[in-house]
VOGU-3710 file (C-alpha; in Angstrom, 3 decimals, decimal comma):
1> xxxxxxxxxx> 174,735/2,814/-77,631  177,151/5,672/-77,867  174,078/7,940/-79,001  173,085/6,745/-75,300  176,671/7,327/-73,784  177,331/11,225/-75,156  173,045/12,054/-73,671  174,646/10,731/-70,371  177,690/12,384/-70,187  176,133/15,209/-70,879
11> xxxxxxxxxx> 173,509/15,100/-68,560  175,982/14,506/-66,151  177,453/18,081/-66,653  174,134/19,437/-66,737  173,591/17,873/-63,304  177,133/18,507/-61,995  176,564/22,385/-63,070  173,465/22,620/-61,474  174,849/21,657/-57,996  177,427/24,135/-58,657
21> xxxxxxxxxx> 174,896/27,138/-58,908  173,098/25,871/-56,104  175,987/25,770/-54,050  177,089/29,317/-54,958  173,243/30,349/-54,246  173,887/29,125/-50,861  177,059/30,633/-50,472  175,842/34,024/-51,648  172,988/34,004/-49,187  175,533/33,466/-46,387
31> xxxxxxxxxx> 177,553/36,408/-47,722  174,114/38,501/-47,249  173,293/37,638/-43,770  176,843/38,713/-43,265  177,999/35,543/-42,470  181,242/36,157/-44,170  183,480/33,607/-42,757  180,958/30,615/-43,105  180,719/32,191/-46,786  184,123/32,489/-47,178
41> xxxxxxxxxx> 184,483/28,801/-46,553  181,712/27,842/-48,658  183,081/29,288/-51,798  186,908/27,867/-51,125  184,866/24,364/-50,595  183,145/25,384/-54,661  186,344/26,917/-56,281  188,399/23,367/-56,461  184,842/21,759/-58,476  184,904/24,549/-61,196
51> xxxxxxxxxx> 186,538/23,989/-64,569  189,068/26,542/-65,553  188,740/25,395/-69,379  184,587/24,794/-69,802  183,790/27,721/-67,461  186,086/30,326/-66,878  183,566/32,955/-65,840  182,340/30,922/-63,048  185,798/30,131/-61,489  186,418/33,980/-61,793
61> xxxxxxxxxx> 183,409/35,012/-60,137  183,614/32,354/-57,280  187,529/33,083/-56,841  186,205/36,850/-56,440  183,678/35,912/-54,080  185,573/33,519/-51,751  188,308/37,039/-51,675  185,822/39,249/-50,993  184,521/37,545/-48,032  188,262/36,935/-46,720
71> xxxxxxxxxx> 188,903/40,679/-47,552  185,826/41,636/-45,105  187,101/39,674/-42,061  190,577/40,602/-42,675  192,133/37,583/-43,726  194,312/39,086/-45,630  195,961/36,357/-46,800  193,197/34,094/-48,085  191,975/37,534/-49,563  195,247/38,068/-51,680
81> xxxxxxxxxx> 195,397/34,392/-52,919  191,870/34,232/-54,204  191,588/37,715/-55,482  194,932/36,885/-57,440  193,390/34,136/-58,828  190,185/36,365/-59,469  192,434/38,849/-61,953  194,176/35,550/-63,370  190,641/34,136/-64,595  189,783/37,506/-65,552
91> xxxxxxxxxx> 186,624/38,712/-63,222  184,564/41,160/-65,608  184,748/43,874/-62,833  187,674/46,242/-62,259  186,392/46,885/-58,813  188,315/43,374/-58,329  192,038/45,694/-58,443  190,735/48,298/-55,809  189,958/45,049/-53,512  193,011/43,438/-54,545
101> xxxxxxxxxx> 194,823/46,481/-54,324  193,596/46,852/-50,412  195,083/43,724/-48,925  198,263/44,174/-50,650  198,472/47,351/-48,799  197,302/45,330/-45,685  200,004/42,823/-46,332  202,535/45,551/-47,039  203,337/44,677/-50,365  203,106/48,468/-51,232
111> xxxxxxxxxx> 204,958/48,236/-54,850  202,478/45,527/-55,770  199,394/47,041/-54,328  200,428/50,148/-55,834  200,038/49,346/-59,627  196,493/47,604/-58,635  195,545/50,852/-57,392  196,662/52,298/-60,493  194,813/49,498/-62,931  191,460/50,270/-60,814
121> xxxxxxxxxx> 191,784/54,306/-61,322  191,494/53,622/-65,140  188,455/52,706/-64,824  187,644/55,347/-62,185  189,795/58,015/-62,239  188,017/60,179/-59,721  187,947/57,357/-56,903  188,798/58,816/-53,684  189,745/55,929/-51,764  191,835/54,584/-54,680
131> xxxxxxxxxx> 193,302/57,240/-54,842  194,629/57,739/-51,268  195,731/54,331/-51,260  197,637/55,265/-54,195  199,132/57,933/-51,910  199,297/55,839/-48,830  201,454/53,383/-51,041  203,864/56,203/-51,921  203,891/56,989/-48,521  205,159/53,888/-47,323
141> xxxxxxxxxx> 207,305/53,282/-50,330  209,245/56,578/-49,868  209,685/55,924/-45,911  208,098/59,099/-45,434  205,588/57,884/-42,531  205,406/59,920/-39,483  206,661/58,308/-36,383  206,029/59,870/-33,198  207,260/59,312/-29,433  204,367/57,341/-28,820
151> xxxxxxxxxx> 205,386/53,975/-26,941  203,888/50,740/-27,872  203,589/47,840/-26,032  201,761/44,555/-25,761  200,469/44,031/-22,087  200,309/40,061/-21,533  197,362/40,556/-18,899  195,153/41,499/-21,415  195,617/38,686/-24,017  195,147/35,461/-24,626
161> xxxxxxxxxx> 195,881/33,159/-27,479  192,263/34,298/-29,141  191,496/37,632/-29,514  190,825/40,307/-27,493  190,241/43,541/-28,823  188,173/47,183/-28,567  189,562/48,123/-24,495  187,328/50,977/-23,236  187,929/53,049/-19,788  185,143/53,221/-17,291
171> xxxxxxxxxx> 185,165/55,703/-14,411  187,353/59,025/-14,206  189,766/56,904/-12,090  190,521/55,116/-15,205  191,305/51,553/-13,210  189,033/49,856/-14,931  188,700/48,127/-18,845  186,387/46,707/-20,280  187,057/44,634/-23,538  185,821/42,051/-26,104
181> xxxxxxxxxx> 187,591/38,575/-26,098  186,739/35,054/-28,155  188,795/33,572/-24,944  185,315/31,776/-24,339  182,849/32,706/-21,702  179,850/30,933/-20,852  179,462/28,270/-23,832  181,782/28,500/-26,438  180,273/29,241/-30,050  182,063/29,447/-33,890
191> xxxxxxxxxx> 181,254/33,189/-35,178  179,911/32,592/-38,447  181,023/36,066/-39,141  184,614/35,581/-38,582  185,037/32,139/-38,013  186,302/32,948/-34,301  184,694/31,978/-31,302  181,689/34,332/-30,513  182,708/37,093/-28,449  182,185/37,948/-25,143
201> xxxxxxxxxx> 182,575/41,108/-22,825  185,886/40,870/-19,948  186,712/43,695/-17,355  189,717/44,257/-15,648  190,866/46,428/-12,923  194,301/47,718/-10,842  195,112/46,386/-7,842  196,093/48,071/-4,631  199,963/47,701/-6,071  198,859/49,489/-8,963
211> xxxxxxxxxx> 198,914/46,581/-11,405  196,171/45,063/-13,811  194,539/42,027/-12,279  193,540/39,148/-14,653  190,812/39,782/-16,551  187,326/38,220/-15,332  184,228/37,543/-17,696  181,124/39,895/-16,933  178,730/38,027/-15,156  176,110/40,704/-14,451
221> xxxxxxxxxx> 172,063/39,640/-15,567  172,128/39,105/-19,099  174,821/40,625/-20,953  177,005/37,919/-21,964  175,131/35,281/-23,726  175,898/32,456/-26,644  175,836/35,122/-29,378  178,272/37,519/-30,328  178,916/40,710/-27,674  180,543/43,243/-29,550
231> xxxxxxxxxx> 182,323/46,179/-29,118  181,062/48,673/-26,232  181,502/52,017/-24,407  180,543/53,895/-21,595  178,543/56,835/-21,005  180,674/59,629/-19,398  179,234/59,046/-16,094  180,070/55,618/-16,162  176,617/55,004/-15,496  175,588/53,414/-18,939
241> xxxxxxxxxx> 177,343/50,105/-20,947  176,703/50,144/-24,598  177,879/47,086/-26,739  176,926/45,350/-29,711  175,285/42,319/-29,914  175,130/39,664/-33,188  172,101/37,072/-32,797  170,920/34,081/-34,744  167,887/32,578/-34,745  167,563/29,352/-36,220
251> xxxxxxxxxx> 171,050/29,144/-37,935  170,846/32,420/-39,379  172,816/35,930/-38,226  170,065/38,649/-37,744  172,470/41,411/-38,193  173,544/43,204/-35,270  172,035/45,692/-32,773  173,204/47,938/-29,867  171,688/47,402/-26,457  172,627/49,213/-22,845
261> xxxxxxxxxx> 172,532/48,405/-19,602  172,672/50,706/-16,496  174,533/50,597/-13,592  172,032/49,134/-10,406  173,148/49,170/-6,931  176,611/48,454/-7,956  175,929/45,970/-10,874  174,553/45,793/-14,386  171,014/46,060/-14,891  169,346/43,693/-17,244
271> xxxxxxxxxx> 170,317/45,305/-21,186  167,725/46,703/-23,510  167,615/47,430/-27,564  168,550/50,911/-28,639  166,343/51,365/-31,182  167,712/53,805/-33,357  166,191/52,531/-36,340  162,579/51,883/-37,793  164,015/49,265/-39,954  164,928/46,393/-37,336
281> xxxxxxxxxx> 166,811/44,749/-40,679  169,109/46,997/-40,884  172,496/46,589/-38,756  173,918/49,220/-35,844  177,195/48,346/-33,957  180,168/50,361/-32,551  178,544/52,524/-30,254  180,005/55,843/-28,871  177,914/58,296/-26,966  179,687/61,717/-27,207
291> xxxxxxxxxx> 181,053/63,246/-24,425  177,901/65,589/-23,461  175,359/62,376/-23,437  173,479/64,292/-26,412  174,554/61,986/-28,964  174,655/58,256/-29,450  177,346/57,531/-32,346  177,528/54,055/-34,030  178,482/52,664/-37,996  175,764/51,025/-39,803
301> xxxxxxxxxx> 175,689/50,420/-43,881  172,317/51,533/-44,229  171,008/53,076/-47,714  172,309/57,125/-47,557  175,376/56,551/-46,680  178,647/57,372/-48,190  179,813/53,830/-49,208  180,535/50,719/-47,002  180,137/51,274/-43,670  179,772/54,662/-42,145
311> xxxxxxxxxx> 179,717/56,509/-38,924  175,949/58,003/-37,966  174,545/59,652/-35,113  171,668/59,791/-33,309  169,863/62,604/-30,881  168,302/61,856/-27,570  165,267/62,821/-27,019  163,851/61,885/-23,932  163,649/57,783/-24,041  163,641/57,703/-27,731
321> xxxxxxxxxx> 166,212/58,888/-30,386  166,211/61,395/-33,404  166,530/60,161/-36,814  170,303/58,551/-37,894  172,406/61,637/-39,445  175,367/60,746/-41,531  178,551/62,400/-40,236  179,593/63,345/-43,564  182,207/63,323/-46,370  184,985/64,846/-44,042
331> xxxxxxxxxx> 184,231/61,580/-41,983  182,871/59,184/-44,529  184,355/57,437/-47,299  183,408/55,051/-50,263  185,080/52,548/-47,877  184,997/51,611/-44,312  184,732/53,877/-41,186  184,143/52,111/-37,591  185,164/51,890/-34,098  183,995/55,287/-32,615
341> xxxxxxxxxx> 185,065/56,862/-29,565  185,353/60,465/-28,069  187,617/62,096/-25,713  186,537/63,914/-22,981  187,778/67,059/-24,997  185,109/66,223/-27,928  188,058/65,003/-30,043  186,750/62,416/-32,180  188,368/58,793/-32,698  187,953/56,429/-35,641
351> xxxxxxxxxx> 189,222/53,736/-38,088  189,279/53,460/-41,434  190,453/52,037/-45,134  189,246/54,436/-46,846  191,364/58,203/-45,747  194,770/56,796/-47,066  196,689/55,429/-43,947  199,210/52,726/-43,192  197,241/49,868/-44,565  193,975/47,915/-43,489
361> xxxxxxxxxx> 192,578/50,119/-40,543  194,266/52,945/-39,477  192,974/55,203/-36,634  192,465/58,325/-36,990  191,618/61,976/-34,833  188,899/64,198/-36,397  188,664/67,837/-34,657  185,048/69,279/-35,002  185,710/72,775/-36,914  184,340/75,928/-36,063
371> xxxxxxxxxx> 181,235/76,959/-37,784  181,069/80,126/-39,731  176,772/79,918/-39,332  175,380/77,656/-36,469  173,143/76,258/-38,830  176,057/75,306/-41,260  176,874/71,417/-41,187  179,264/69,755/-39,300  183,007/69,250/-40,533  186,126/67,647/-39,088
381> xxxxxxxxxx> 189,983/68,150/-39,641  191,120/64,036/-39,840  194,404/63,292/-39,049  196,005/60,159/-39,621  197,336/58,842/-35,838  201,264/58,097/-36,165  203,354/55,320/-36,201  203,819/52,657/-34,045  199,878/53,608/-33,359  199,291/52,601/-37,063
391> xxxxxxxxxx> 200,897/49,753/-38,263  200,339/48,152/-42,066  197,713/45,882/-39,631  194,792/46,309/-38,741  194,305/48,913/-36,120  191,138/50,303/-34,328  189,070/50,541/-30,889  191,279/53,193/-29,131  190,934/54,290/-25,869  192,607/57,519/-23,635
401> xxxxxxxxxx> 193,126/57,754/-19,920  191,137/61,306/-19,800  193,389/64,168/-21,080  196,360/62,165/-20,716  198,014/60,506/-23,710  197,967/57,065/-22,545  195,158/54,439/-23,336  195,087/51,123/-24,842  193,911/50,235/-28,637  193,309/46,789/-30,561
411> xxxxxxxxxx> 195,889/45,674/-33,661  196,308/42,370/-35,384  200,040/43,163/-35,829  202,587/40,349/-35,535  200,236/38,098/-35,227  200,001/35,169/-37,915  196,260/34,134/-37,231  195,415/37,623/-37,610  193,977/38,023/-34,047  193,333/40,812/-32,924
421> xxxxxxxxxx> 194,606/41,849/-29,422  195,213/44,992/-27,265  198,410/46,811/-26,759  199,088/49,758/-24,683  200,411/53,522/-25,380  201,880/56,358/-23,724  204,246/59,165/-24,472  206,983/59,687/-22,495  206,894/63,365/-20,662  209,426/65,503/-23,326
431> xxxxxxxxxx> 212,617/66,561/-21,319  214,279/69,552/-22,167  217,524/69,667/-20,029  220,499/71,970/-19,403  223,590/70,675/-18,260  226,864/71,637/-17,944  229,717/72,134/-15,303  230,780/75,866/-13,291  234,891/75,740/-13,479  237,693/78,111/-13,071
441> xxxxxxxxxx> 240,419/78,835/-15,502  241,758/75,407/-14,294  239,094/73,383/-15,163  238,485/72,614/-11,468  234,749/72,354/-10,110  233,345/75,325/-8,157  230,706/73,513/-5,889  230,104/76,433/-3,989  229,569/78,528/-6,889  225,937/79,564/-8,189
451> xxxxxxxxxx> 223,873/79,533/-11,508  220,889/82,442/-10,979  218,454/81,634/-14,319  215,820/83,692/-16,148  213,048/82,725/-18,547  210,900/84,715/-20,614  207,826/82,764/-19,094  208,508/83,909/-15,263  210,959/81,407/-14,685  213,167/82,579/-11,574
461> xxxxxxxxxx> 215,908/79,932/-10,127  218,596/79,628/-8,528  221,088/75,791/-9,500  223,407/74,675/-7,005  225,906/73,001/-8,222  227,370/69,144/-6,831  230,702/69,632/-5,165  232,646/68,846/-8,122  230,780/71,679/-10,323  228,626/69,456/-12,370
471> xxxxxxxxxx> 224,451/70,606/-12,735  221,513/69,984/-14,788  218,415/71,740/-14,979  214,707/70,884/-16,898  213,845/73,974/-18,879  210,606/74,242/-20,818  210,241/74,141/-24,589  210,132/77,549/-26,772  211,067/79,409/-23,723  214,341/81,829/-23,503
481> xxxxxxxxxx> 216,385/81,845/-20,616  219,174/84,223/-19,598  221,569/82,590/-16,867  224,542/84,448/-15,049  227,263/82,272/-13,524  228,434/83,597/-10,096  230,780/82,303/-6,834  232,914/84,380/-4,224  236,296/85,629/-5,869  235,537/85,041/-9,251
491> xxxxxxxxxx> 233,676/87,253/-11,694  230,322/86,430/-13,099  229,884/84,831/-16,433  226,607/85,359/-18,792  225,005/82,722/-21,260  221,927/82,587/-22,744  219,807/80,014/-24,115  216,369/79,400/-26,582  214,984/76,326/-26,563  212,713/75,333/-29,382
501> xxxxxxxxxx> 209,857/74,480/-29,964  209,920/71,152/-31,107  208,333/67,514/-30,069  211,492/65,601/-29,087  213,717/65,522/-26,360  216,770/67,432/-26,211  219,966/68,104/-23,720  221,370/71,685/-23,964  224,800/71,720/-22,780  225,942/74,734/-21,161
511> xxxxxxxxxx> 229,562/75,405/-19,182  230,652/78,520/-17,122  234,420/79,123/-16,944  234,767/81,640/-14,234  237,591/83,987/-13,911  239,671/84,952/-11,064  240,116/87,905/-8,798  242,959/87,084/-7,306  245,765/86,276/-10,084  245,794/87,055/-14,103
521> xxxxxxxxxx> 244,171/85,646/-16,440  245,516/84,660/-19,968  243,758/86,218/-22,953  243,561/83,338/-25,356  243,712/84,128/-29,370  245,409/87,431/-28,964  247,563/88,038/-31,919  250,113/91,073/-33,080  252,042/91,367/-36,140  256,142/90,446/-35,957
531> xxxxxxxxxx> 257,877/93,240/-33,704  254,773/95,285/-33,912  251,608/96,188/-31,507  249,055/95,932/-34,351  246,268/93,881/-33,208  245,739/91,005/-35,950  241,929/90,589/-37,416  242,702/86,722/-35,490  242,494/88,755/-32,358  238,738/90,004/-32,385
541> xxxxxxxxxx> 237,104/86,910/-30,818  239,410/86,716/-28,310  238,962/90,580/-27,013  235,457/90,438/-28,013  234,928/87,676/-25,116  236,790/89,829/-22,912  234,360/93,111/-23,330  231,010/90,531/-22,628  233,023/89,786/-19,258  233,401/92,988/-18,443
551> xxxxxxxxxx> 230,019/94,301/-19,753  228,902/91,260/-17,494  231,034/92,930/-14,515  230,244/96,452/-14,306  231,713/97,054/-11,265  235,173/95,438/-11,891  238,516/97,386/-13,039  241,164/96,052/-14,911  245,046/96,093/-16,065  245,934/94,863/-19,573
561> xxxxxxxxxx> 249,353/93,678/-18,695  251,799/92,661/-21,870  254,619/90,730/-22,204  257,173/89,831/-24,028  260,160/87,039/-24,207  263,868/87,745/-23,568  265,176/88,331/-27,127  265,906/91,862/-27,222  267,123/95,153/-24,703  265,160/95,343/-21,704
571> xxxxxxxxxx> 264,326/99,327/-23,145  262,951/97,870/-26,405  260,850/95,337/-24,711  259,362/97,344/-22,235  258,351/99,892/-25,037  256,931/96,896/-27,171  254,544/95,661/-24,269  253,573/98,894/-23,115  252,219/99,789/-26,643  250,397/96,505/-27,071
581> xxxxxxxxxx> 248,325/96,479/-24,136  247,621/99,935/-24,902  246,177/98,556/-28,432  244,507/96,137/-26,301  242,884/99,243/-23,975  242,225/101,284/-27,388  240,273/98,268/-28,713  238,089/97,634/-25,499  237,029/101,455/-25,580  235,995/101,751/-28,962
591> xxxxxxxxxx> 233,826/98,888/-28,589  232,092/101,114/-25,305  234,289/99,868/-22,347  234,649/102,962/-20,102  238,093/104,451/-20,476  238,426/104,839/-16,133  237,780/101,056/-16,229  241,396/100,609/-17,577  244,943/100,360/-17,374  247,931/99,288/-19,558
601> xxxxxxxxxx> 250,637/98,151/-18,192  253,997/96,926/-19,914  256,207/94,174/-18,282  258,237/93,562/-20,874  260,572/90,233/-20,221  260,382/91,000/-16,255  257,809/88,779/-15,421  258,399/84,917/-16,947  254,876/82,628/-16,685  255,502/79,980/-14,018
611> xxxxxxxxxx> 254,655/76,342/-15,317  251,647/75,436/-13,079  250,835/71,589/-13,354  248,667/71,676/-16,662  251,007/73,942/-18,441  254,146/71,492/-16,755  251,818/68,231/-18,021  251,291/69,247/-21,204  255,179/70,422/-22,160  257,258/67,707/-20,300
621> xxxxxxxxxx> 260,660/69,611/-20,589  258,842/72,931/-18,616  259,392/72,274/-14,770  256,261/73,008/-12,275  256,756/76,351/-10,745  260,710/76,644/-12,294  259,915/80,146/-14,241  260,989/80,712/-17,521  263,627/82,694/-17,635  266,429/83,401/-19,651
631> xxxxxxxxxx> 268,868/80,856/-17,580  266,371/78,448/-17,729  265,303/78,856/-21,427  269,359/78,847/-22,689  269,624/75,653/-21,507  266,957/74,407/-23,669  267,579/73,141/-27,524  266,291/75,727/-30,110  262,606/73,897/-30,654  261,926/73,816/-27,073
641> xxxxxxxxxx> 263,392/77,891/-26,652  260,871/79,116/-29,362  258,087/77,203/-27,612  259,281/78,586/-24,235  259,772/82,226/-25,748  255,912/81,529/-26,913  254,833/81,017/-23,884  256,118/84,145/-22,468  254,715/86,497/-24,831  251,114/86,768/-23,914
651> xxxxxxxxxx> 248,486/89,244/-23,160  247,032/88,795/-19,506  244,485/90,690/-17,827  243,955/91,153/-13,795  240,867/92,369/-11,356  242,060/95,507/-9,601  239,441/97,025/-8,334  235,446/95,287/-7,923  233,870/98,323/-6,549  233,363/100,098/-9,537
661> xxx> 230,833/103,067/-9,199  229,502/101,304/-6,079  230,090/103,932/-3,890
//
């Protein structure tokens, strides 16, 4: 009887183990059709049956498997949970860290990712897309990612609550999209793919007010249908719609293909394969035909590739097309490139996991470079597209508005289902902008007074002021402009300006202080030594602003006037000033200020400054326009004297004469 018992039992195990391999068989033929969602599911449904304990191995394997497929449709999440559990039951192949590795990145757990990266390159130390996701990690870790003045937005016209995704410009008017959306079109279908609704193509276009209308479905002969429309792009003419298209026939995914339809009396004509391929088993999608019409670009993981899926191209020749060329390693990685699309300009557009980026896709720009020998291959520069463009999502299908740099693009950021959906970028014009205000002495506004500006680049202008002597000007970057402030009865002031060459927006602020004709002027920072006319090395700003006036105002004569307080004979004071405005004139002529332009003049104590209202504002015991003489001055206490004595001892300068060699 218990002989009887055990056979059962372990028959039963036998049996049970059985339907376990022929589940997984199942499962893995799924996965090969490229049904990775339905696979994905299929394996999750297995993984709870296995026993950890009798068969390790076999919970491993199917823990990697159920990941894998996750990994392929993006979901991250599920990905990182069974690949986890893929390393905890110890999967036999390290490739299991480089996956595991990927959606970490994806989910921007960079640390963690990182040392997955670094237990996969162990075992391959020379992996290339290992090790730039080692790099991208470092990247992101150290903060160092380049963010640009690209604006990023989410336009609510274009999505729904499915996704939409891969927005492509049609017509050089560029008011019209056409995009891919699960939002449900005809009859609704489960992708078995990506487990989303099948998708189908949408258009949209602006209105009269300049504003996207709602999206419609494509109802033109044939192109949506219950399968799976796929990304798609117009020929440069407009004239041609290329998408992809996923069919099944009898429960099972064929692959994909790309078909075309043409434009016909102001509709779509009834689409047609592109065959680009003798092998009707293998799968094309993402098409891109380059800007000339000459090419027909699309990603296919067809044998001679680099790894994954890659980026080919096709000539046309006539009706029929050349034979699929590779793009290349400059292109091409061991992991993913898709989502082709040109500018008009023949810059190339792409994403891909496998150059090092943000995490998941990233797009990038690829530059065609000039060939040293015209038979010499093809290579690109790639350049990873900045943040907010790339995100640690999922990011692909961009589009541009011509040569502007504004378009649309598709992203699974922020969103917890992991749609996908579009979002909108442009970058703002840079502004490069001198301002300032035109004053007198005073500070008041001169709003008849005139700024007359010179660039390096031709730039001629003249800036008018507002009334109360504010301006601002646009200037243009790495330019250098010379400006020369100017109004009637006032001399001219000189400044000059670079602006550099850089990509952000920047204010420049620039004031004129114009000087009188009509009444001295102050020298500020003008400095002798006790009871002596000896300049001070203090002084040399202050006079050194006075010779740019002057070399700014050829034509203008004037007197270096010096005073003095009221401590001391008249005799000795008089001598005192009349020697330090002569320093004054000595210093202006050695530094090339014609002699005949001159003249010092001593006042000694005779002429006491007369509080005007700043000076009156600023010291409340002066008195506007009371001058500060002696009988004033003795009446203050002995602080208040030595700021009043200050005061009068000061270095002034006046216009005599503005006709200068004129005549």
């Amino acid at each position: 009887m218990i002989k009887r018992i055990a056979i059962g039992l372990c028959l039963s195990v036998a049996l049970m183990s059985c339907s376990i391999n022929a589940r997984i068989a199942k499962a893995d033929k799924k996965f090969e059709l490229g049904e990775y969602y339905k696979a994905g599911e299929m394996y999750k449904g297995i993984y709870p049956s296995i026993n950890a304990r009798k068969n390790k191995k076999q919970k491993a394997e199917v823990a990697f498997k159920m990941g894998n497929a996750y990994r392929l449709i993006e979901s991250n999440k599920r990905a990182e949970s069974a690949l986890k559990n893929a390393i905890r039951y110890a999967y036999k192949d390290s490739i299991v860290y480089y996956y595991y590795a990927e959606v970490l990145r994806g989910n921007g757990k960079y640390e963690l990712a990182r040392k997955n990266y670094e237990t996969y390159l162990k075992s391959y130390p020379t992996s290339q897309v290992a090790l730039r996701g080692l790099v991208s990690c470092d990247s992101m870790l150290a903060k160092t990612k380049r963010v640009s003045r690209y604006v990023v937005e989410q336009p609510k016209v274009f999505n729904s609550k499915y996704a939409d995704f891969c927005p492509v410009y049609a017509g050089t008017d560029y008011d019209l999209v056409y995009f891919n959306s699960t939002r449900g079109g005809k009859k609704v279908k489960t992708s078995r793919i990506t487990g989303q609704r099948n998708n189908d193509i949408f258009f949209s276009r602006v209105n009269v007010q300049g504003e996207w209308e709602a999206p419609e479905l494509l109802e033109d002969e044939g192109i949506n249908t219950a399968f799976d429309e796929g990304a798609c792009a117009l020929s440069a003419d407009g004239q041609t719609l290329y998408y992809t298209l996923s069919k099944q026939v009898k429960g099972e995914t064929l692959g994909t293909a790309i078909y075309a339809s043409q434009r016909s009396g102001g509709a779509w004509s009834e689409p047609k394969q592109v065959k680009l391929l003798n092998d009707s088993t293998l799968s094309v999608a993402h098409p891109a035909p380059s800007p000339d019409g000459r090419y027909l670009y699309f990603v296919s993981d067809m044998p001679g590739g680099k790894g994954g899926k890659d980026i080919w191209r096709c000539e046309k020749n006539g009706e029929e097309w050349g034979l699929p060329e590779n793009l290349g390693a400059s292109i091409n990685t061991e992991a993913n490139e898709m989502f082709p699309y040109f500018r008009e300009d023949g810059r190339l557009y792409f994403s891909s996991d496998g150059h090092g980026g943000m995490g998941g896709l990233d797009i990038f720009e690829a530059t065609l470079k000039p060939k040293q020998v015209s038979k010499d291959p093809d290579s690109w520069d790639v350049v990873l597209m900045p943040a907010p463009i790339n995100s640690s999502s999922d990011d692909f299908g961009i589009t541009f508005a011509g040569k502007e740099n504004r378009g649309f693009f598709s992203s699974n950021r922020g969103n917890k289902k992991f749609y996908d959906h579009i979002f909108s970028f442009y970058q703002p014009d840079l502004v490069y902008l001198m301002t300032g205000t035109i004053a007198d002495a005073a500070g008041e506004g001169l709003g008849d007074a005139r700024i007359k500006l010179v660039g390096n680049d031709g730039t001629i202008a003249t800036i008018q002021p507002k009334k109360n002597g504010t301006y601002s000007f646009a200037l243009k970057r790495g330019t250098k402009y010379v400006m020369m402030g100017a109004c009637r009865g006032f001399l001219n002031q000189k400044a000059e300006l670079e602006v550099p060459d850089i990509e952000e927006s920047k204010e420049f602020p620039v004031n004129f202080t114009l000087t009188s004709v009509n009444k001295p002027v102050k020298m500020e920072n003008i400095f002798y030594k006790f009871g002596s006319a000896e300049l001070t090395p203090e002084s040399s700003a202050g006079l050194d602003a006075l010779v740019t006036l002057l070399n700014d105002n050829p034509n203008v004569t004037i007197e270096i006037g010096a005073h003095t307080d009221y401590v001391g004979t008249d005799e000795a004071n008089i001598k005192l000033s009349e020697q330090r405005a002569q320093a004054v004139v000595n210093y202006l002529t050695a530094k090339g200020i014609e002699k005949d332009r001159l003249t010092a003049k001593g006042y000694g104590k005779s002429v006491p400054v007369v509080p005007d209202k700043e000076l009156a504002t600023k010291y409340r015991f002066l008195r506007y326009k009371v001058p500060l003489d002696e009988a004033f001055i003795s009446k203050l206490n002995s602080e208040q004297q030595e700021i009043a004595n200050q005061i009068n001892r000061r270095t002034e300068f006046k216009v005599l004469k503005t006709t200068y060699k004129l005549f």
